[in-house]
Every structure is written in structure tokens, then in C-alpha cells.
C-alpha positions in Angstrom: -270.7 -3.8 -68.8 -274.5 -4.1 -68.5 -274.3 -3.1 -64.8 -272.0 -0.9 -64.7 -271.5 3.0 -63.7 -269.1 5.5 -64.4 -267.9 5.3 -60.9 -267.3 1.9 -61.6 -265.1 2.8 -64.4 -263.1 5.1 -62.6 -262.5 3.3 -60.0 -261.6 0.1 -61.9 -260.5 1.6 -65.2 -257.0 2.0 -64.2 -256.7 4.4 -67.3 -256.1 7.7 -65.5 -252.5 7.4 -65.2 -251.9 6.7 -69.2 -254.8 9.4 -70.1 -252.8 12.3 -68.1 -249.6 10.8 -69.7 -250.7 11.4 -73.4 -252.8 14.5 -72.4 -256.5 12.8 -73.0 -259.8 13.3 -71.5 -261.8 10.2 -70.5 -265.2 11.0 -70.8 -267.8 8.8 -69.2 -271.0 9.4 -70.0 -274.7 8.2 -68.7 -276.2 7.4 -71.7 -279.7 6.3 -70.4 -282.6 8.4 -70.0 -284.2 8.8 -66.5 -288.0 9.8 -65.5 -289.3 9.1 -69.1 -292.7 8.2 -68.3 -292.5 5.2 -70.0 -294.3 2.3 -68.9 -291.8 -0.5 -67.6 -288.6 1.2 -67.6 -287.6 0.4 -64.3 -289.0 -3.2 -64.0 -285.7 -4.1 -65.1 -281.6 -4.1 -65.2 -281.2 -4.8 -68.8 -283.6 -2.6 -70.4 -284.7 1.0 -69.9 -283.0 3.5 -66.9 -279.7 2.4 -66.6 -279.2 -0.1 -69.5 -276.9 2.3 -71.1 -277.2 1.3 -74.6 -275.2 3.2 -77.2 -277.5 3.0 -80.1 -280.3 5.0 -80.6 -284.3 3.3 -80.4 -286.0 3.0 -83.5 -289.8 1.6 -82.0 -292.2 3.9 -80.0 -292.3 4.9 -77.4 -288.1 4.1 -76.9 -287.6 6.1 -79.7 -288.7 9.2 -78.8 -286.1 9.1 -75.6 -283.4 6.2 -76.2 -281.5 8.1 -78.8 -277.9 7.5 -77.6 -276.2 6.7 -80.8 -277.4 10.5 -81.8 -276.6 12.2 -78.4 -272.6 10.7 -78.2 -272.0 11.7 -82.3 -274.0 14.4 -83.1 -273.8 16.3 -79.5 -271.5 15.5 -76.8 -268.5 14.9 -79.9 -269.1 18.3 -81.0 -269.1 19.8 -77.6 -265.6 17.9 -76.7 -264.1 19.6 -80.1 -264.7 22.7 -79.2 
């Protein structure tokens, strides 16, 4: 959800037990920038620090930050592969 964490997840998930089962790794990541500078990122819940939105910005000045979508495929994916 909007709100919440990874702590949340693994606390609530209750997918540890089936992941170790069939030999997965669950990984949860914070996909929303922190400290950006950017005017109004805090002010609220939905948007900004936090939010965790998995696509990546497309308008200035989000864009030069926000770009989940890229980070999950073309980084961390990679990175788990190898």
C-alpha cells in the first residue's frame, strides 16, 4: 500500500515460510528518493519521500530523481541475476 514500509511487509507478509520453501529471495525495496531538494516533497504522504511509486517521473524536476520503473528493471534485476 500507499503507507506502507518494508517492515510492514515483513512483518505482515506472511510469505517467508513459502519463499524458503521454494528457495526465493523476497526483495523489498525503497523505491522513493530521499533529500532531493525538491520543493514540496515532504508536504505530503501520497507524493514525493515515501510515496513509493514504481514508475519512473516523466515532468521536471520529478524526473530527474523519481525514476523507479528504470532503477527496479534496468538495475536492481540485473544485480539479483547475478
Amino acid at each position: 500500500g500507499l503507507t506502507c514500509t518494508d517492515e510492514n511487509a515483513v512483518q505482515k507478509g506472511a510469505f517467508q515460510e513459502t519463499a524458503a520453501r521454494l528457495g526465493l529471495a523476497v526483495i523489498l525495496p525503497d523505491t522513493s528518493p530521499r533529500d532531493t531538494g525538491i520543493p514540496g516533497e515532504d508536504e505530503s504522504y501520497d507524493l514525493g519521500s515515501g510515496a513509493g511509486f514504481y514508475v519512473d517521473a516523466t515532468a521536471a524536476p520529478w524526473s530527474a530523481h523519481y525514476r523507479m520503473e528504470s532503477y527496479v528493471v534496468d538495475e536492481l534485476l540485473p544485480l539479483c541475476e547475478k
